[in-house]
N, C-alpha and C positions, 0 to 999 in steps of 0.2 A: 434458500437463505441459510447461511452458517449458521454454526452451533453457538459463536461469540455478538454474530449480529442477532439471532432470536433471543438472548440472553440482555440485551439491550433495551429491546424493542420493550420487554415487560418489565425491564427496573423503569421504562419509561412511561407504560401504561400504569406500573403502582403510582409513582412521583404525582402522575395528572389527577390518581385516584385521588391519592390523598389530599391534593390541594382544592379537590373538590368540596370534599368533607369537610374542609377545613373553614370557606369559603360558605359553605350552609349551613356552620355552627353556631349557637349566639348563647350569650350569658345567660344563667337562670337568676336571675335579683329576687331576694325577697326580702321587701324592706330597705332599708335605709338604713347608712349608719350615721349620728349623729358625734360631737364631740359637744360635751358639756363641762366649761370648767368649773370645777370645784374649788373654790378657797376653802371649805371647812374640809376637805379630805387633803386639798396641797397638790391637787395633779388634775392632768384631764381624763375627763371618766368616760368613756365610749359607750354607747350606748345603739340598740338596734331598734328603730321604730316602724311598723307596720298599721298601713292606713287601708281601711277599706278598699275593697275593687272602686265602687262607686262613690269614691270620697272627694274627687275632683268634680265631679258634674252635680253635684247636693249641694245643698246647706243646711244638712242633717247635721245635730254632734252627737256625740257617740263616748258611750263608757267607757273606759282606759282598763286595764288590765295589764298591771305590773306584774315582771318577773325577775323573781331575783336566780342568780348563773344563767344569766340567759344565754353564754356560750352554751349550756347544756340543754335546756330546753325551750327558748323560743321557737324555732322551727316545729315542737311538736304544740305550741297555740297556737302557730298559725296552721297547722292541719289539722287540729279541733276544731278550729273556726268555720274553714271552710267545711267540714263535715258537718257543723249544724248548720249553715248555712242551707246546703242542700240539704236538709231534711226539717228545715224550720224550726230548729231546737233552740235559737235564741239570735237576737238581733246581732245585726255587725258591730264589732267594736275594735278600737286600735290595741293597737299590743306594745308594750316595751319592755325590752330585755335588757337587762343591765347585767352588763357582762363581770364575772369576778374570777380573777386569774387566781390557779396556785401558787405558793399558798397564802396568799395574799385576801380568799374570802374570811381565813379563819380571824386573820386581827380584824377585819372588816365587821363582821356576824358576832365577834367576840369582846374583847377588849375596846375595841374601837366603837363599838355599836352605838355610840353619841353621837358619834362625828358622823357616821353614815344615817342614823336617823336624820341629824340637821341636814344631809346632801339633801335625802331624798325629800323629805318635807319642804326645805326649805330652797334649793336650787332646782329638782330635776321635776319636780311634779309643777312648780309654777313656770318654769320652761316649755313644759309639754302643755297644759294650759294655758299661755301666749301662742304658739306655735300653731294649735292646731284645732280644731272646733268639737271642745269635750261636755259634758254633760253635766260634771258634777259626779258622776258615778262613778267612783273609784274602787279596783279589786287588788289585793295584793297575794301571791303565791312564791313560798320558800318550800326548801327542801333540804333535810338534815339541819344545817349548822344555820341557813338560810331561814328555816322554819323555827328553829329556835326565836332569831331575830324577829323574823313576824307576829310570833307570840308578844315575846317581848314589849314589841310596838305596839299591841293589841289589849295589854294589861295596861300599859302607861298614858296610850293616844287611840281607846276604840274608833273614836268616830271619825277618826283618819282615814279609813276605808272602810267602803261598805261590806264589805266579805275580805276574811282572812281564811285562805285553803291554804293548810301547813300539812305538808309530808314526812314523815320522821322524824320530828320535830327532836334537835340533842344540840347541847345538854337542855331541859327545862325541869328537871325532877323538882330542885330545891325551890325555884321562882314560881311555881303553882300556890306555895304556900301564901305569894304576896299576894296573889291573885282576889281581890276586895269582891264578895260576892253580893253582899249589903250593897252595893252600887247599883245602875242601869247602864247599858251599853246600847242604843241601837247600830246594833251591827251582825252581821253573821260568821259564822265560823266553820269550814269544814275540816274536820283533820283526820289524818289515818298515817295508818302502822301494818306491816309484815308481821304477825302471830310468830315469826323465827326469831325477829329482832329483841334481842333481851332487854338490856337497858332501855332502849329505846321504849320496850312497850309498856317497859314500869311506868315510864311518866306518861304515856297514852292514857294507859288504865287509871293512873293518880287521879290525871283533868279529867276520864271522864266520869268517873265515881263522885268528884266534888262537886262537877256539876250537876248530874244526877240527884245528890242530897243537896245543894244549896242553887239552885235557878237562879239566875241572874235577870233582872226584870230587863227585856225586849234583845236580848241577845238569843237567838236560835242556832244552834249548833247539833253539828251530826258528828256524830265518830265512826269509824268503817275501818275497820280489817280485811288486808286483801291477802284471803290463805297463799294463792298461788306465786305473789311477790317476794321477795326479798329486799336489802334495804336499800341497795342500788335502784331500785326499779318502780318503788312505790311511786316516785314525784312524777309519772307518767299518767295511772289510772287515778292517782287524786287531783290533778287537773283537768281530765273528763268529768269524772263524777262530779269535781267539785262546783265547775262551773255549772255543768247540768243543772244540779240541787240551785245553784243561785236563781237560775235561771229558767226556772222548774215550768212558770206560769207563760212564759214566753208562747212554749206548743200547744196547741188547742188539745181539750182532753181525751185520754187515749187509756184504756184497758184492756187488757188482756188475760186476766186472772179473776175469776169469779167470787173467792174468796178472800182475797186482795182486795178489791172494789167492797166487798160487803163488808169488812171489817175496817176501813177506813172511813167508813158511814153511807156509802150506797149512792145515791141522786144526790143528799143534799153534800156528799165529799165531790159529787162531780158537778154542780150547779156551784159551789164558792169553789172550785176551781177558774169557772168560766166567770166569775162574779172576779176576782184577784187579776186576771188577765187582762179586763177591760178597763181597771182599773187602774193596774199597772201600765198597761201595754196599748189603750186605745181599740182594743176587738170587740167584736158584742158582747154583751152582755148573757144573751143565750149560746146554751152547747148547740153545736153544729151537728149538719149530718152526720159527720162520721166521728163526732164523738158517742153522740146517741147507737150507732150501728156497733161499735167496739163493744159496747154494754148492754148490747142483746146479745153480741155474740160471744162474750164471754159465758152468760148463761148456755147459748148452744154446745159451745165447746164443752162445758164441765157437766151438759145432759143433762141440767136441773130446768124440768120443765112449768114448773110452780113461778120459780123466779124468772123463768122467761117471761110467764103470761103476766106477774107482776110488775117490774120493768116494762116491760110494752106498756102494760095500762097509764105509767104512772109518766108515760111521756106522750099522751094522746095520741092511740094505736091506730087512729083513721088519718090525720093528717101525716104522721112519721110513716105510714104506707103510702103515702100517696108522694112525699118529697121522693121516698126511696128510687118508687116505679119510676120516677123525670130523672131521678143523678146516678141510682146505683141498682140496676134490676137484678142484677147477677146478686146481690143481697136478699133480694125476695124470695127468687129461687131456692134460697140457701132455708129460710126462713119455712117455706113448702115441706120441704123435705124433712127437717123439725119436724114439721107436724105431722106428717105422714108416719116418724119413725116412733111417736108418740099416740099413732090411732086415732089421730084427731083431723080426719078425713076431708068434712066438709070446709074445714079452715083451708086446707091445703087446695080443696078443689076452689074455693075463692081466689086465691092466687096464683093459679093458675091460669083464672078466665082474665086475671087482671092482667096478667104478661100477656098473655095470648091476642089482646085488643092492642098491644104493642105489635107484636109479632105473631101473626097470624097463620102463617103459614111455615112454624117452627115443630118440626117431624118430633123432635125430641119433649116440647112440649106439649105437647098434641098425646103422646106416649105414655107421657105421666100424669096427667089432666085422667087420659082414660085410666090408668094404672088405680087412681084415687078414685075413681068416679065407681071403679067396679068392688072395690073392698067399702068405699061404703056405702052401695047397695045391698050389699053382703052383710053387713054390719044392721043395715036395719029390716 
């Protein structure tokens, strides 16, 4: 074969390549894009809505969770969502992003902030509730000029939404002052600030100082500084945390810090845990296995073995032995060993005969059964 015919042959095997690839590619869609027209803004307002995976096949409805620039961050709620989704940190819910061009948010969040209140109040949220199957449960999230605005709405109209998560919230220095403490609100609030951001964290620290001295009767709110952010970057981890925090009661209870758990009030912070979720959310009413097992094991981890044996007791240490050994034995084990490392031999050799009627011909527990069995014969 010539040097101009092999030269051929492969611009003709890349051509076929390519139209293969081309041929097995398909769009990644997330979401929908919507046009809503606005007479109180004078134009049409684009907007991106996001509906559950399983939103066609239910007739569940579902919380809404507004965003404002959602050219900038929609995409990262709906990979919030889908991360607590896998990890059961809160139910499904739709999302909409309402997109705001340069610089077109600032008269928007700013000057104009009437006219975009009435859109949103008044055209894009009774739109989306016709449209789609909601709950009632409405959240709203701005950032910077955006977060201003949600304050804003938040001083004037609380109970327009159930949680207001604002990030950076500028300008609000001077409008905190308006801020009526004497009132109630049921509503929540999460907000946060960069410790770099100057101006910015003057009026963080203002709202959270006033609320601090003046509590506003059934408004719950958190403030969070995130040292490693900056002011670009905040409206990213206050839409994880914040939703988390909304959403707090949704995961069944879960500890990891032994002195966390005891300072937040122990059983009964983790029994009105599980008391709030049922409530909320339709679950039992009692803590589950593994809420129970997270709260012995933080005791094991932090090696306080008082408050092991107290926690045990105080979640009836025969019966939460015996769920364990049916759902989670590899916890028993763990539980063994504890007591082994603590001298408390014959506990250990209990638990070992208990696995063992499991697993009977387990070398390695067989090993340690005897390993216990001989210190404490020793022992007495």
């Amino acid at each position: 074969m010539k040097k101009k015919e092999i030269i051929l042959f492969i611009a003709i095997l890349l051509a076929v390549s390519g139209t293969k690839a081309q041929i097995n590619a398909s769009n990644n869609v997330v979401g929908k894009n919507h046009i809503v027209h606005s007479k109180l803004l004078g134009e049409a307002r684009e907007v991106q809505i996001y509906l559950p995976e399983g939103y066609r096949e239910s007739e569940k409805a579902y919380p809404v969770v507004y965003v404002l620039d959602g050219q900038r961050f929609f995409l990262h709620v709906v990979s919030v969502n889908q991360s607590f989704l896998q990890f059961q940190l809160a139910p499904e819910f739709i999302i909409v992003g309402i997109k705001n061009s340069y610089p077109d948010r600032f008269q928007n969040f700013g000057e104009g902030k009437e006219n975009f209140k009435g859109f949103l109040q008044d055209e894009l949220m009774p739109y989306v509730n016709k449209q789609f199957r909601t709950n009632g449960e409405n959240l709203l999230f701005g950032w910077e000029y955006g977060g201003s605005f949600a304050f804003h709405l938040m001083k004037d109209q609380p109970n327009l939404f159930n949680a207001y998560l604002i990030a950076s919230p500028f300008p609000i220095f001077d409008a905190i002052d308006d801020l009526d403490t004497s009132s109630s609100m049921e509503t929540q609030l999460y907000f946060a600030v960069s410790p770099d951001e100057y101006d910015v964290r003057h009026s963080t620290e203002k709202l959270n100082e006033k609320l601090k001295a003046h509590p506003i009767e059934g408004l719950a709110w958190t403030y969070f500084e995130f040292e490693l952010e900056e002011h670009r970057s905040t409206g990213y981890p206050t839409l994880y945390h914040g939703l988390r925090d909304y959403f707090k009661y949704y995961q069944e209870f879960e500890t990891n810090n032994l002195q966390k758990f005891m300072a937040a009030g122990g059983m009964d912070f983790a029994r009105d845990h599980a008391k709030q979720r049922a409530e909320k959310y339709g679950f039992s009413p009692e803590l589950s296995l593994w809420s129970r097992f997270t709260i012995i094991r933080s005791a094991m981890r932090a090696d306080e073995y008082e408050q092991f044996e107290t926690l045990l007791n105080a979640m009836d240490k025969k019966s939460f032995l015996k769920e364990l050994v049916a759902n989670r034995d590899y916890a028993v084990s763990q539980m063994a060993a504890f007591y082994e490392k603590h001298n408390r031999f014959q506990e250990a050799v209990e638990l070992y005969d208990i696995l063992l009627k499991k697993y009977p011909d387990s070398e390695r527990l067989l090993n340690r059964k005897s390993s216990a069995d001989k210190a404490l014969n020793q022992n007495k």
